[in-house]
Biopython code that builds the backbone (N, CA, C, O; Angstrom):
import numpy as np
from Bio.PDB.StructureBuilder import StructureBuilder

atoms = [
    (1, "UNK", "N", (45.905, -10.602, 24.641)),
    (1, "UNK", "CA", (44.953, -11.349, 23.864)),
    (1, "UNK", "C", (43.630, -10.588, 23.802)),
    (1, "UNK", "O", (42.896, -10.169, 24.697)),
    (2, "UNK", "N", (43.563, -10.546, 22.670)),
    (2, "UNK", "CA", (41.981, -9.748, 22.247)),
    (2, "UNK", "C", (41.044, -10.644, 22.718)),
    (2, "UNK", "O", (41.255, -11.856, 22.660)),
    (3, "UNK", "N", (39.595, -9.979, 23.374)),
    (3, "UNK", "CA", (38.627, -10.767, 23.593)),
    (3, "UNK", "C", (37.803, -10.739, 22.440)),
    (3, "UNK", "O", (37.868, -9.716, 21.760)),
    (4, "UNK", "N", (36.810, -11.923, 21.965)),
    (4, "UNK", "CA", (36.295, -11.585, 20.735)),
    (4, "UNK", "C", (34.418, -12.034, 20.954)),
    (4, "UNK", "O", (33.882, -13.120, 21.176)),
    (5, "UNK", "N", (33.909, -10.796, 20.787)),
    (5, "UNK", "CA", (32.275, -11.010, 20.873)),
    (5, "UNK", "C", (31.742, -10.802, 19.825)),
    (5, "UNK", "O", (32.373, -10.513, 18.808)),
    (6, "UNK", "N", (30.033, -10.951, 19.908)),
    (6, "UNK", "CA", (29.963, -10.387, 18.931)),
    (6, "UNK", "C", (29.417, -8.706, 18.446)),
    (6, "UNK", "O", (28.570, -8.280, 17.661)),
    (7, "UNK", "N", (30.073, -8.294, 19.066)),
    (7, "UNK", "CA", (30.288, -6.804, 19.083)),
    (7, "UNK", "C", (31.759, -6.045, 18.237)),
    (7, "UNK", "O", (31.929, -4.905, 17.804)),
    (8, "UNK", "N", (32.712, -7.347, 18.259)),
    (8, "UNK", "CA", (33.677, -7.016, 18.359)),
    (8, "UNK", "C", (33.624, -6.871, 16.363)),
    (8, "UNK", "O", (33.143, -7.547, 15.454)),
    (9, "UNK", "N", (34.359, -5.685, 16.463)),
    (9, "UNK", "CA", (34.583, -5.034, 14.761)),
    (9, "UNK", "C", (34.735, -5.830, 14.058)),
    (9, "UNK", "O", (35.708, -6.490, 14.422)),
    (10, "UNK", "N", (34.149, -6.340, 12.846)),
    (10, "UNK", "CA", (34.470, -7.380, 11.821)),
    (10, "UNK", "C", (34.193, -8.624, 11.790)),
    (10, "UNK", "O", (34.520, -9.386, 10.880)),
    (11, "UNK", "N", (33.148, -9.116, 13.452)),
    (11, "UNK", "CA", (33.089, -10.399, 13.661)),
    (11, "UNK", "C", (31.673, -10.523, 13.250)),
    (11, "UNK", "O", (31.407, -11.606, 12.728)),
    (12, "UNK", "N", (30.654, -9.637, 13.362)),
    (12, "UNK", "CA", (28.965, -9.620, 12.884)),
    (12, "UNK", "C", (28.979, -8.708, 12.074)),
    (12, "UNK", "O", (28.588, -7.589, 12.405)),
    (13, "UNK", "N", (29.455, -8.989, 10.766)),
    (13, "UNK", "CA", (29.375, -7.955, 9.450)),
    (13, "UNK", "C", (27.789, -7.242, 9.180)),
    (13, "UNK", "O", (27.574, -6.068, 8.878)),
    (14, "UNK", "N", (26.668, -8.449, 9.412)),
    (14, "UNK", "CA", (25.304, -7.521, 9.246)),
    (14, "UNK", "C", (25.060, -7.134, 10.005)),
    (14, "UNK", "O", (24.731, -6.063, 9.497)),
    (15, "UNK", "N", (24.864, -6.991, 11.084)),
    (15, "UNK", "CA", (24.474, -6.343, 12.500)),
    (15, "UNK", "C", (25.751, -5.206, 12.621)),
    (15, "UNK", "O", (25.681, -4.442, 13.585)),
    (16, "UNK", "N", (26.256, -5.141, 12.217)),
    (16, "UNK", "CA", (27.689, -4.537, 13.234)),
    (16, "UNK", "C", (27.007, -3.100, 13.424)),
    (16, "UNK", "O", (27.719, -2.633, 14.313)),
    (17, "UNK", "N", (26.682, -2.764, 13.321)),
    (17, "UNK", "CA", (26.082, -1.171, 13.683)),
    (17, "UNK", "C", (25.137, -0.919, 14.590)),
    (17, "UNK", "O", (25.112, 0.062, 15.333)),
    (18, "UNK", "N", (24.287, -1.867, 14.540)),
    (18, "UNK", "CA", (23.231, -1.813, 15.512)),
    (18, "UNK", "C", (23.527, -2.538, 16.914)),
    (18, "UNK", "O", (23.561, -3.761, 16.779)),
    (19, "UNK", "N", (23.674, -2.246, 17.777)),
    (19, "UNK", "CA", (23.851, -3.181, 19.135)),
    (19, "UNK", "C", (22.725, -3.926, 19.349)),
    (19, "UNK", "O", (22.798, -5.087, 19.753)),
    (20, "UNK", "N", (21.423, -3.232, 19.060)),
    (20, "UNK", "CA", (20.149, -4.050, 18.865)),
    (20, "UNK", "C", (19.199, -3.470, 18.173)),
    (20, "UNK", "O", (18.907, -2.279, 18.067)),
    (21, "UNK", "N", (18.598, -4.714, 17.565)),
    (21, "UNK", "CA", (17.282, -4.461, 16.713)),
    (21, "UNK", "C", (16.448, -5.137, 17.061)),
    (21, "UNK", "O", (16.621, -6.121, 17.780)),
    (22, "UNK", "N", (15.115, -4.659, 16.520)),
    (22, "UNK", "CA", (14.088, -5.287, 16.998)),
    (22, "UNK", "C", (13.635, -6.370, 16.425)),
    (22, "UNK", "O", (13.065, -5.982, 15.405)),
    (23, "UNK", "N", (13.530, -8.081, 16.536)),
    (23, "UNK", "CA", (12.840, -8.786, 15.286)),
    (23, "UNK", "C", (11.871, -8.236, 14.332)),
    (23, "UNK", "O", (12.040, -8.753, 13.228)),
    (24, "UNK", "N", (10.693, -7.175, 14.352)),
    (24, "UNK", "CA", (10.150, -6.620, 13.621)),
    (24, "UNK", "C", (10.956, -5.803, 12.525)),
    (24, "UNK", "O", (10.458, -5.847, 11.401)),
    (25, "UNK", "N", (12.069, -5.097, 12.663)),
    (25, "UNK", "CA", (12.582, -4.237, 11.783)),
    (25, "UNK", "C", (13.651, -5.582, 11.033)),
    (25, "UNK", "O", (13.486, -5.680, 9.817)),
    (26, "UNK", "N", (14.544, -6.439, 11.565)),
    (26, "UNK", "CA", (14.922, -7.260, 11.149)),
    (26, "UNK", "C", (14.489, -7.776, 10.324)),
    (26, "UNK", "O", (15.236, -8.001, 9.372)),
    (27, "UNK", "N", (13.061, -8.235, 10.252)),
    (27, "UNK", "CA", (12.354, -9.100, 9.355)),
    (27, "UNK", "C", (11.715, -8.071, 8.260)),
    (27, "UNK", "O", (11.078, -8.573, 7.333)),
    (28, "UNK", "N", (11.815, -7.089, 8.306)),
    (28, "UNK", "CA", (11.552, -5.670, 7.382)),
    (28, "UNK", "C", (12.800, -5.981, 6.777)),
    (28, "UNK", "O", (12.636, -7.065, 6.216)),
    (29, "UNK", "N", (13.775, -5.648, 6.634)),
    (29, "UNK", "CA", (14.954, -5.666, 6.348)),
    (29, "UNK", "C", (15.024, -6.323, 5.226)),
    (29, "UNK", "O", (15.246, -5.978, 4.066)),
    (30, "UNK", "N", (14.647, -8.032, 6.094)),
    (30, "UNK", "CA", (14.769, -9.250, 4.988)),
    (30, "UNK", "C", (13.630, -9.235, 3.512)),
    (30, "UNK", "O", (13.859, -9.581, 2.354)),
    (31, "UNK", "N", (12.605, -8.786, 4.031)),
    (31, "UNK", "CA", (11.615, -8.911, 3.645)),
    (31, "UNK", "C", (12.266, -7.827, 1.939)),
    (31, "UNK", "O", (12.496, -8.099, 0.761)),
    (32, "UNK", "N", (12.316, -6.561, 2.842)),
    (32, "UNK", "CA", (12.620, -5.912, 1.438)),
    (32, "UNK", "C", (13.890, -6.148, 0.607)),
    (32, "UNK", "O", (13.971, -6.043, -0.617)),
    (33, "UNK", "N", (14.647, -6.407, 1.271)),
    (33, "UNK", "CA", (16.102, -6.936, 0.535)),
    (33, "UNK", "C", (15.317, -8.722, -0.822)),
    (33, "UNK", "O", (15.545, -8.980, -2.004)),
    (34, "UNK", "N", (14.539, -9.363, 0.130)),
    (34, "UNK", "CA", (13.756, -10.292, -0.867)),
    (34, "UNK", "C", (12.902, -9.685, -1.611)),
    (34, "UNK", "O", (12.274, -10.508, -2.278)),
    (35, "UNK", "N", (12.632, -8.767, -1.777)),
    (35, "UNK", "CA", (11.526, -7.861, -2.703)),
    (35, "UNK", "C", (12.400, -7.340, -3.948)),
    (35, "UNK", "O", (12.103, -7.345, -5.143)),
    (36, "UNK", "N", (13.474, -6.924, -3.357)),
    (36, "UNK", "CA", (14.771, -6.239, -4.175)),
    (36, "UNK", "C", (14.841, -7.676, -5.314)),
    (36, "UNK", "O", (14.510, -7.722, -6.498)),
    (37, "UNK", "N", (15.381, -8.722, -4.454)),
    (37, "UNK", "CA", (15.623, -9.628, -5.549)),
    (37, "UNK", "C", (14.548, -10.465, -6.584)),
    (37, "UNK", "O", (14.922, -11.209, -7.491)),
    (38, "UNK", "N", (13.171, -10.179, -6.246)),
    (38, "UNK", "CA", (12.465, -10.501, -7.373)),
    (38, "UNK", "C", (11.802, -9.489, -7.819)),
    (38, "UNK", "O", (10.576, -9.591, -7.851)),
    (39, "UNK", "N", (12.423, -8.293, -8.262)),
    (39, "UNK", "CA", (11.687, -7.297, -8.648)),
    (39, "UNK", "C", (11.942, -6.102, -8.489)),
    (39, "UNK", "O", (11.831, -5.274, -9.393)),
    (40, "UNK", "N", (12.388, -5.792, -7.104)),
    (40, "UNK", "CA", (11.689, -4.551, -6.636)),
    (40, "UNK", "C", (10.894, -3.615, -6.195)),
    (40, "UNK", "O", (9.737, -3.991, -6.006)),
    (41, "UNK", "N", (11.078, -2.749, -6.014)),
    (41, "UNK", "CA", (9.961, -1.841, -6.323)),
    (41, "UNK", "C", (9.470, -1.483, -6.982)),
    (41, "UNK", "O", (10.091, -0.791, -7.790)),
    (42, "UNK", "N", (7.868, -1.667, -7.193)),
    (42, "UNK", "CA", (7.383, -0.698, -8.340)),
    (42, "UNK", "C", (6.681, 0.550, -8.395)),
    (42, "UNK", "O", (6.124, 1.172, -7.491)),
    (43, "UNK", "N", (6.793, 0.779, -9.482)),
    (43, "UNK", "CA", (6.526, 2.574, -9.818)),
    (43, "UNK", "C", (5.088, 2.612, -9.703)),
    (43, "UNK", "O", (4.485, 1.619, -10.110)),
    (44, "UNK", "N", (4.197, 3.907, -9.058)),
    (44, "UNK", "CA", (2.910, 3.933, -9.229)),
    (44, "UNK", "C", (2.872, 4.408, -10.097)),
    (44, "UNK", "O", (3.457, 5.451, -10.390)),
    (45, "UNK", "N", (1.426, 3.100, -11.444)),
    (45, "UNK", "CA", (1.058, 3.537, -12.396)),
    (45, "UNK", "C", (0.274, 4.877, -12.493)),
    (45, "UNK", "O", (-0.319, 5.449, -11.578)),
    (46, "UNK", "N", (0.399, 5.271, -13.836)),
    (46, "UNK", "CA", (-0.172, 6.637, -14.529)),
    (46, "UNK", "C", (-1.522, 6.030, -15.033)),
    (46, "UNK", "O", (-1.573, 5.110, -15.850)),
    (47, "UNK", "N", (-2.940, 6.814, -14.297)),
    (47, "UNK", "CA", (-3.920, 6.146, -14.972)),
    (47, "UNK", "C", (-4.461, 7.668, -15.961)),
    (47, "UNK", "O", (-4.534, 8.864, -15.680)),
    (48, "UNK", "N", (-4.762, 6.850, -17.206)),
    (48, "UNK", "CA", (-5.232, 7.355, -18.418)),
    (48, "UNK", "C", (-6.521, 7.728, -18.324)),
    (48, "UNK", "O", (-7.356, 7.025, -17.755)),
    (49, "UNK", "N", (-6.791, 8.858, -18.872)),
    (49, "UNK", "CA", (-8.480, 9.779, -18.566)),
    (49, "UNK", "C", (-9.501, 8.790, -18.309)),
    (49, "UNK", "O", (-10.291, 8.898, -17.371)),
    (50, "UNK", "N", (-9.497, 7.812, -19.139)),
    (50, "UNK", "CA", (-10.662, 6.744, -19.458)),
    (50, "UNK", "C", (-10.355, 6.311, -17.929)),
    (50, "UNK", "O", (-10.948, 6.918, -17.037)),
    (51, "UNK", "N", (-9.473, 5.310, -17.612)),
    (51, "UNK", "CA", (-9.104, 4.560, -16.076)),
    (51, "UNK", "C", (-9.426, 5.721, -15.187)),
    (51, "UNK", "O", (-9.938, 5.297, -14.151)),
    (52, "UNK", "N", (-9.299, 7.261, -15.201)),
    (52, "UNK", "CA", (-9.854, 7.713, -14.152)),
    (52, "UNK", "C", (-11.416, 8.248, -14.365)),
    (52, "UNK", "O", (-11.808, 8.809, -13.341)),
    (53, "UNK", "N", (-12.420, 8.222, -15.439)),
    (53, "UNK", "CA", (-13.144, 8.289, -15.312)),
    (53, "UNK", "C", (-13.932, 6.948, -14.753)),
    (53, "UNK", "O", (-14.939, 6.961, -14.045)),
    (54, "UNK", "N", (-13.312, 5.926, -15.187)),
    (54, "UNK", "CA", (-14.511, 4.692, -14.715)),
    (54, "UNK", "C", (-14.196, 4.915, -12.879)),
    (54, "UNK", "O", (-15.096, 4.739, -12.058)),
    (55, "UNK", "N", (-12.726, 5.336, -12.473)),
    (55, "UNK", "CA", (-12.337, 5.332, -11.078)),
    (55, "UNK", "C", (-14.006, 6.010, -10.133)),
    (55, "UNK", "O", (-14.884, 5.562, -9.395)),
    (56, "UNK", "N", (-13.547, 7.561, -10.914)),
    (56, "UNK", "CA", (-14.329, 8.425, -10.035)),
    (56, "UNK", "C", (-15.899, 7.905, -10.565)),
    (56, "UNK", "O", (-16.674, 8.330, -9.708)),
    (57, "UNK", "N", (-16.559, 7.276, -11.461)),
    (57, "UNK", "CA", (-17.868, 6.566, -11.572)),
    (57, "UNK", "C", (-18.168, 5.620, -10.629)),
    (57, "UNK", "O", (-19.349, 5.524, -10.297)),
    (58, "UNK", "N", (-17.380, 4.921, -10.140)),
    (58, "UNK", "CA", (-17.666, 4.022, -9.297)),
    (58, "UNK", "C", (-17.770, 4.092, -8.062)),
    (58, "UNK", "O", (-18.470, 3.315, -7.412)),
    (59, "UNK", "N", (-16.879, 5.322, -7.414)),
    (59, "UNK", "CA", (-16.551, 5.848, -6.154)),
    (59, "UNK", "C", (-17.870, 6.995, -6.243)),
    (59, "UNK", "O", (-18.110, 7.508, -5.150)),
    (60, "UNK", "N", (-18.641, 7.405, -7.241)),
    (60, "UNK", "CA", (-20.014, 8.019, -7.183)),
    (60, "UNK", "C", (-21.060, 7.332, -7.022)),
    (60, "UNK", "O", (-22.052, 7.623, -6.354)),
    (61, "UNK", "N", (-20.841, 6.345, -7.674)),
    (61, "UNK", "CA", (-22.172, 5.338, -7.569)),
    (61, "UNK", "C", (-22.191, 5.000, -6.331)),
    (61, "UNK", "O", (-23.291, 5.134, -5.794)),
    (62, "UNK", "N", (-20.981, 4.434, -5.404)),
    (62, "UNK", "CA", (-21.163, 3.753, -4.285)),
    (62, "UNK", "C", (-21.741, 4.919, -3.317)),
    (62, "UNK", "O", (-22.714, 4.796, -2.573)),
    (63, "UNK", "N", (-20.949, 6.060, -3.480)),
    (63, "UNK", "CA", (-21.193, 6.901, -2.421)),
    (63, "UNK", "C", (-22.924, 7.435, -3.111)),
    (63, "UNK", "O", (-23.500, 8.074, -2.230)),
    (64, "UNK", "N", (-23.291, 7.384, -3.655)),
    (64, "UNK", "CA", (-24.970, 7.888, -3.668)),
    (64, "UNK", "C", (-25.752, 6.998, -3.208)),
    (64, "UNK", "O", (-26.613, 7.227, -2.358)),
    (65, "UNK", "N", (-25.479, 5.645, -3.842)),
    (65, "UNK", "CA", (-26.356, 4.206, -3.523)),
    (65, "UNK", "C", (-25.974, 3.544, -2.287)),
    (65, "UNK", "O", (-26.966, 3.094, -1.714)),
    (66, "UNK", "N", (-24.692, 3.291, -1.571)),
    (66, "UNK", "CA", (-24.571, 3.005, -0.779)),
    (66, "UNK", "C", (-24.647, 1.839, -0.360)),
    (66, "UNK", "O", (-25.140, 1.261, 0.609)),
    (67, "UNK", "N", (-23.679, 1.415, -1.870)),
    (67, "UNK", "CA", (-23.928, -0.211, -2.104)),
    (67, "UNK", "C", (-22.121, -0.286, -1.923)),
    (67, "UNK", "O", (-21.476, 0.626, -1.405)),
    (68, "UNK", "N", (-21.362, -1.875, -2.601)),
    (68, "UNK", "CA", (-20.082, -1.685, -1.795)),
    (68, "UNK", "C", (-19.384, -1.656, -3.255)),
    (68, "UNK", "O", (-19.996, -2.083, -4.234)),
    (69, "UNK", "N", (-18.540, -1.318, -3.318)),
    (69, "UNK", "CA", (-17.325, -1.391, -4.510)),
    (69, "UNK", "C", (-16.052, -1.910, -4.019)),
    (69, "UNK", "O", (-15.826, -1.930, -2.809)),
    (70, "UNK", "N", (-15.067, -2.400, -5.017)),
    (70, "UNK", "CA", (-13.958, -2.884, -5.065)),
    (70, "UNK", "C", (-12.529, -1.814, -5.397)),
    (70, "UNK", "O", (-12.431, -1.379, -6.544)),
    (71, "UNK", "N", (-11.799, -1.550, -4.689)),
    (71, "UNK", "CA", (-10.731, -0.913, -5.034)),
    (71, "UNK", "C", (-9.496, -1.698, -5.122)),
    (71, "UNK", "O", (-9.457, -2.696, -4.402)),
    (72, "UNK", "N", (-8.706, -1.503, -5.697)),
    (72, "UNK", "CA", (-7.414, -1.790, -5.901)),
    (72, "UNK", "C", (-6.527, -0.588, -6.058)),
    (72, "UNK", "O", (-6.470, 0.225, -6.980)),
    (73, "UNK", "N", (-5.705, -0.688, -4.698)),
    (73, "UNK", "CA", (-4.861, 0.428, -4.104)),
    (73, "UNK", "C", (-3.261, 0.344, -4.825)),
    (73, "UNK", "O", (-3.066, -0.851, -5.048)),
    (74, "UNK", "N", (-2.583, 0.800, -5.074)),
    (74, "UNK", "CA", (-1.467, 0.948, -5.725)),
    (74, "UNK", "C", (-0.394, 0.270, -4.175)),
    (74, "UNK", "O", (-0.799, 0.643, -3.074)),
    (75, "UNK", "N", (0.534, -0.410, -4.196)),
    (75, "UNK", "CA", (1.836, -0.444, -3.092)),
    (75, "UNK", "C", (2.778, -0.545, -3.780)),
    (75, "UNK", "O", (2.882, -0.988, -4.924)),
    (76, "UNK", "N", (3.491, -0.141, -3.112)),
    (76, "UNK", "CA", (5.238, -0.684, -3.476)),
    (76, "UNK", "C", (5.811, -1.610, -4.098)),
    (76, "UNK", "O", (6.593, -1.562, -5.047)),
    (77, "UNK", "N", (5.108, -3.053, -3.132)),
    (77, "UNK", "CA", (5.848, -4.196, -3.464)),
    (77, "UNK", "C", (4.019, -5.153, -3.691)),
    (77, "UNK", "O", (3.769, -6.264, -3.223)),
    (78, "UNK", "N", (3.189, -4.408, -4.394)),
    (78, "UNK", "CA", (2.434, -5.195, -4.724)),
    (78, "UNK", "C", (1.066, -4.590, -4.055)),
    (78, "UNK", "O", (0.885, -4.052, -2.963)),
    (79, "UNK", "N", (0.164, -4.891, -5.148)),
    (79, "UNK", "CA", (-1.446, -3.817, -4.859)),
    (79, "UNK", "C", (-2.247, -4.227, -4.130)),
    (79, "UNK", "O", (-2.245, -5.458, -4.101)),
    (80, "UNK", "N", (-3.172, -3.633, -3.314)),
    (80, "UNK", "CA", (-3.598, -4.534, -2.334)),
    (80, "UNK", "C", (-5.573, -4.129, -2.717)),
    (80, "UNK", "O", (-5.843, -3.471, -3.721)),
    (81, "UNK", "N", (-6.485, -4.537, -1.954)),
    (81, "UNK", "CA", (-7.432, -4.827, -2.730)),
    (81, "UNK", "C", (-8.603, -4.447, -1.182)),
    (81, "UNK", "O", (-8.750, -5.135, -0.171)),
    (82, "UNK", "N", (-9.202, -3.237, -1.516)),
    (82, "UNK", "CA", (-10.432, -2.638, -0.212)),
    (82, "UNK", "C", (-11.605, -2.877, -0.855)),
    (82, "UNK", "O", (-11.806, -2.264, -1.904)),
    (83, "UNK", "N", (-12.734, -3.929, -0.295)),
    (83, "UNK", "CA", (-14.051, -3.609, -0.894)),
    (83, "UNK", "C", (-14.805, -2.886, 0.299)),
    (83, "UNK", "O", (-14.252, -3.134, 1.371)),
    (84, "UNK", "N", (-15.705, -2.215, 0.391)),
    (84, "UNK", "CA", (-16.782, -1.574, 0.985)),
    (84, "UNK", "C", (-17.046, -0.125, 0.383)),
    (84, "UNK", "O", (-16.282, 0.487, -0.364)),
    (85, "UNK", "N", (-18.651, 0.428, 0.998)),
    (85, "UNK", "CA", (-19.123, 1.568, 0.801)),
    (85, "UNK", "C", (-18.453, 2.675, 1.219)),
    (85, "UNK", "O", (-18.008, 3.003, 2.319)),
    (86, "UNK", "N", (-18.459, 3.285, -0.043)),
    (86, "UNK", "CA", (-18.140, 4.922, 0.109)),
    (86, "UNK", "C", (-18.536, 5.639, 0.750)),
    (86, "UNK", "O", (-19.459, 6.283, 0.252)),
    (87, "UNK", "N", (-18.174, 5.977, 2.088)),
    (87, "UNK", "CA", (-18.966, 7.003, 3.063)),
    (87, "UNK", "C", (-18.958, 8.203, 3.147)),
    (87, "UNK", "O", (-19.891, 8.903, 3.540)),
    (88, "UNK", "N", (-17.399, 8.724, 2.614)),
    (88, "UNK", "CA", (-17.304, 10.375, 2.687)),
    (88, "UNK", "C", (-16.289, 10.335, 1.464)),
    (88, "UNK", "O", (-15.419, 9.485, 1.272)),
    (89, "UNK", "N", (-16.587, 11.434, 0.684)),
    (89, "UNK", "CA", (-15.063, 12.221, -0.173)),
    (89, "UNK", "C", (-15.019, 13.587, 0.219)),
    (89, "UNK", "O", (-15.810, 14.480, 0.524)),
    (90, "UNK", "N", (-13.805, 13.412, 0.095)),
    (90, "UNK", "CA", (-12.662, 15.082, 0.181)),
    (90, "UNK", "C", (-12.519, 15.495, -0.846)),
    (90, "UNK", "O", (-11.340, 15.850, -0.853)),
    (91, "UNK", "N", (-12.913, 15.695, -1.727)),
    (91, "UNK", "CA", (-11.784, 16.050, -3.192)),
    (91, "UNK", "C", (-10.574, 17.035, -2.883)),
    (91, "UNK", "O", (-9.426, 17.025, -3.327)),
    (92, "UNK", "N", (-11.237, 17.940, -1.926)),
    (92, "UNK", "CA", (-9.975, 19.051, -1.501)),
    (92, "UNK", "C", (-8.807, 18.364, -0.891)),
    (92, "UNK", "O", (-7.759, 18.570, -1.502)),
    (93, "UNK", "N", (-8.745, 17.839, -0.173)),
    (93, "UNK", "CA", (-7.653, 16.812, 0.176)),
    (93, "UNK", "C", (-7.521, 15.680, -0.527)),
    (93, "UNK", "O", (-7.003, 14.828, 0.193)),
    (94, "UNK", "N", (-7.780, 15.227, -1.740)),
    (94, "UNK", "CA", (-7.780, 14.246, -2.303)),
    (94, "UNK", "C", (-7.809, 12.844, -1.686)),
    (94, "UNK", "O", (-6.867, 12.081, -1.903)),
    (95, "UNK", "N", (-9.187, 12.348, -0.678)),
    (95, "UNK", "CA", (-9.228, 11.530, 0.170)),
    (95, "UNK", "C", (-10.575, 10.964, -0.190)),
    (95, "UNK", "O", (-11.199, 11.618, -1.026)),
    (96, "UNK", "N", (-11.061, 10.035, 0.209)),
    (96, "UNK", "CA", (-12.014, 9.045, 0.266)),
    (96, "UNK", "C", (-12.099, 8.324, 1.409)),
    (96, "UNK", "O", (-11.140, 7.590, 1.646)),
    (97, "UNK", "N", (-13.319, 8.350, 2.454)),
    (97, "UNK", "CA", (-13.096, 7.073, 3.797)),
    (97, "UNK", "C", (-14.446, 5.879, 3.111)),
    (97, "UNK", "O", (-15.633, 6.127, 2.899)),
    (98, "UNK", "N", (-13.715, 4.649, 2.916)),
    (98, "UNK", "CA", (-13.946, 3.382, 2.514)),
    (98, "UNK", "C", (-14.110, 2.506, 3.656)),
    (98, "UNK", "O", (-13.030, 2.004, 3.967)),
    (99, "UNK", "N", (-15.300, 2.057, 4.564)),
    (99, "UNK", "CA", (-15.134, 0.987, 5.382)),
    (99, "UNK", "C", (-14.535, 1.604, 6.630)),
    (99, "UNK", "O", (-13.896, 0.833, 7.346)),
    (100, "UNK", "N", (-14.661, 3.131, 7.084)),
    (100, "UNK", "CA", (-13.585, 3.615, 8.305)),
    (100, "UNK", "C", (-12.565, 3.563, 7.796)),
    (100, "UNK", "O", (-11.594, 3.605, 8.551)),
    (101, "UNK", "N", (-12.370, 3.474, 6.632)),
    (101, "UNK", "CA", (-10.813, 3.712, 6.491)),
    (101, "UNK", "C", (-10.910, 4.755, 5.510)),
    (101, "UNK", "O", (-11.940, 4.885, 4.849)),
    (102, "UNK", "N", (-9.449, 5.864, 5.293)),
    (102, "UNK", "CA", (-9.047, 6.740, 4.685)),
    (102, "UNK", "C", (-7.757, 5.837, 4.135)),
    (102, "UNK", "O", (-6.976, 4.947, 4.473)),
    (103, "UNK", "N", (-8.330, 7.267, 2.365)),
    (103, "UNK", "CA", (-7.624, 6.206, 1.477)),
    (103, "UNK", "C", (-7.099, 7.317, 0.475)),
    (103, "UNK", "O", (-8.060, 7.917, -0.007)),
    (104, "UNK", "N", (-6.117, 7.692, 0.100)),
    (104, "UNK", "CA", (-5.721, 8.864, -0.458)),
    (104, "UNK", "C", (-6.022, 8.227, -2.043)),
    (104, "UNK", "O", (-5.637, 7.157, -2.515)),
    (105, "UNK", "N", (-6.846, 9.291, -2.658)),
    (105, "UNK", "CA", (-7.445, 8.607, -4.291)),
    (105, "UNK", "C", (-6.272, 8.712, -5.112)),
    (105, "UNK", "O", (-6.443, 8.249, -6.240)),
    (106, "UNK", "N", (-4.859, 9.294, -4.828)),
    (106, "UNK", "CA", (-3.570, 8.919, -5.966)),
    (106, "UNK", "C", (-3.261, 7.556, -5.738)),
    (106, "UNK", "O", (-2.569, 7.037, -6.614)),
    (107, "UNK", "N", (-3.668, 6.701, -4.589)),
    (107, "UNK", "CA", (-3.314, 5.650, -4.416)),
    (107, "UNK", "C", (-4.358, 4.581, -5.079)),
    (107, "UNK", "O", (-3.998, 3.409, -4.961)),
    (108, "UNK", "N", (-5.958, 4.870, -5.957)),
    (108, "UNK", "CA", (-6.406, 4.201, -6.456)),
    (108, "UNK", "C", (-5.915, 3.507, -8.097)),
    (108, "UNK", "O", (-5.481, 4.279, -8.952)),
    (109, "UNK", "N", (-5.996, 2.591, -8.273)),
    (109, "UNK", "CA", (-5.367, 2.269, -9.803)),
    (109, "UNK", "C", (-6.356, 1.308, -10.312)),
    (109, "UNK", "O", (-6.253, 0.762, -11.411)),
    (110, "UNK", "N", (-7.469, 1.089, -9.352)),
    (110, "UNK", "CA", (-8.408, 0.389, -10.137)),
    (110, "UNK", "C", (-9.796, 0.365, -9.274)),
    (110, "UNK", "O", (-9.778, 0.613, -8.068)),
    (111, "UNK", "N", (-11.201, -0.005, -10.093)),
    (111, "UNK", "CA", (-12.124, 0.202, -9.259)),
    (111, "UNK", "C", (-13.333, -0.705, -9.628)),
    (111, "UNK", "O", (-13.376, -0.677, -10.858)),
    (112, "UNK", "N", (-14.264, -1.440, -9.196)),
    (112, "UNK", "CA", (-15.166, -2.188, -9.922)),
    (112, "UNK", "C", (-16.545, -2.232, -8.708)),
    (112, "UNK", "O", (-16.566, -2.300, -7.479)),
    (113, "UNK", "N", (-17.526, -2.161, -9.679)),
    (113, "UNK", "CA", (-18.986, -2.579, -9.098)),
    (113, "UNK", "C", (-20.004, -3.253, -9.457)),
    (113, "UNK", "O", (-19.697, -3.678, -10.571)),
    (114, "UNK", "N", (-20.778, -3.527, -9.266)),
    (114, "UNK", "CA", (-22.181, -4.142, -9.813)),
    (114, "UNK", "C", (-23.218, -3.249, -9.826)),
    (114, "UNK", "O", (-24.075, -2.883, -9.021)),
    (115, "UNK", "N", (-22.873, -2.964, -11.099)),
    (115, "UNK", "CA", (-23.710, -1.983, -11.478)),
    (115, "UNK", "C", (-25.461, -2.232, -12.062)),
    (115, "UNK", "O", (-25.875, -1.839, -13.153)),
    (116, "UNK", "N", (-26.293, -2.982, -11.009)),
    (116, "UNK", "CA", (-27.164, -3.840, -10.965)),
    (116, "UNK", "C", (-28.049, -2.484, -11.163)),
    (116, "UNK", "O", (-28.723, -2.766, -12.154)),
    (117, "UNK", "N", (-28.336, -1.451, -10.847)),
    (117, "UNK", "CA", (-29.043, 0.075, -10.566)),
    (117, "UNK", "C", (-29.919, -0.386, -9.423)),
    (117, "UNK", "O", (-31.073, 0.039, -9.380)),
    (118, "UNK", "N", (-29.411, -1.344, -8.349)),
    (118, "UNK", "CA", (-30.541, -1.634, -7.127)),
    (118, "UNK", "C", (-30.079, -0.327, -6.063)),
    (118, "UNK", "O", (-30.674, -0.158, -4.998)),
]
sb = StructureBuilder()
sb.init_structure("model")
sb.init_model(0)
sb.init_chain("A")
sb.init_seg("    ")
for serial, (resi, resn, name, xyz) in enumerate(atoms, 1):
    if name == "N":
        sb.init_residue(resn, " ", resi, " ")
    sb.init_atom(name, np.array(xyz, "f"), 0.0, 1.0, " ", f" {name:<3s}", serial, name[0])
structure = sb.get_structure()
C-alpha cells in the first residue's frame, strides 16, 4: 500500500515542485497570474519629442528652483507616482535622485509642476 502525502506525485499539482515556498513568493505568484487575467503586462510607453521635452523642463526647473515636482514612473502592472525635489542628475547614466531616491529617466512617462516662477 502506497503512502499518500502531500509530496506524493500528482497529489499537490501547484506546489508539486517546490517542497517549500515562501508566503511572500506565493502571493507573487498569485498576484501576477491575477494581473495576467485582467490585462497583463504592459509595454513601456514611447514618449514623443514634445512629452520628452515638457519631461526634461520640469526635472530642470525643479532641480534649479528647488521646488517639488510630480513624476509618474512607468511599471509593469501599473504606473506609480514620486513627488519631490530634484537633487542630482546623471545624464551619463541616465539617472535622476528624487527625494533620496534614484530613478532611472527611461522609466519617466510623465511629469508636472507649478510653474508659479517662486
Amino acid at each position: 500500500m502506497e503512502r499518500i502525502n502531500k509530496l506524493t506525485e500528482g497529489r499537490n499539482l501547484l506546489w508539486e515542485s517546490s517542497r517549500m515556498i515562501l508566503p511572500e513568493h506565493k502571493e507573487k505568484i498569485r498576484s501576477r497570474r491575477d494581473e495576467a487575467r485582467r490585462g497583463g503586462r504592459r509595454e513601456r510607453p514611447a514618449l514623443d519629442e514634445q512629452q520628452r521635452e515638457l519631461v526634461q523642463a520640469a526635472l530642470a526647473w525643479s532641480l534649479e528652483r528647488g521646488r517639488p515636482i510630480r513624476l509618474e514612473l512607468y511599471g509593469p502592472y501599473g504606473n506609480e507616482t514620486v513627488e519631490g525635489v530634484v537633487e542630482e542628475a546623471r545624464p551619463d547614466r541616465g539617472r535622476i535622485r528624487v527625494g533620496g531616491r534614484w530613478i532611472d529617466a527611461a522609466d519617466i512617462v510623465g511629469a508636472a509642476y507649478d510653474g508659479d516662477g517662486g
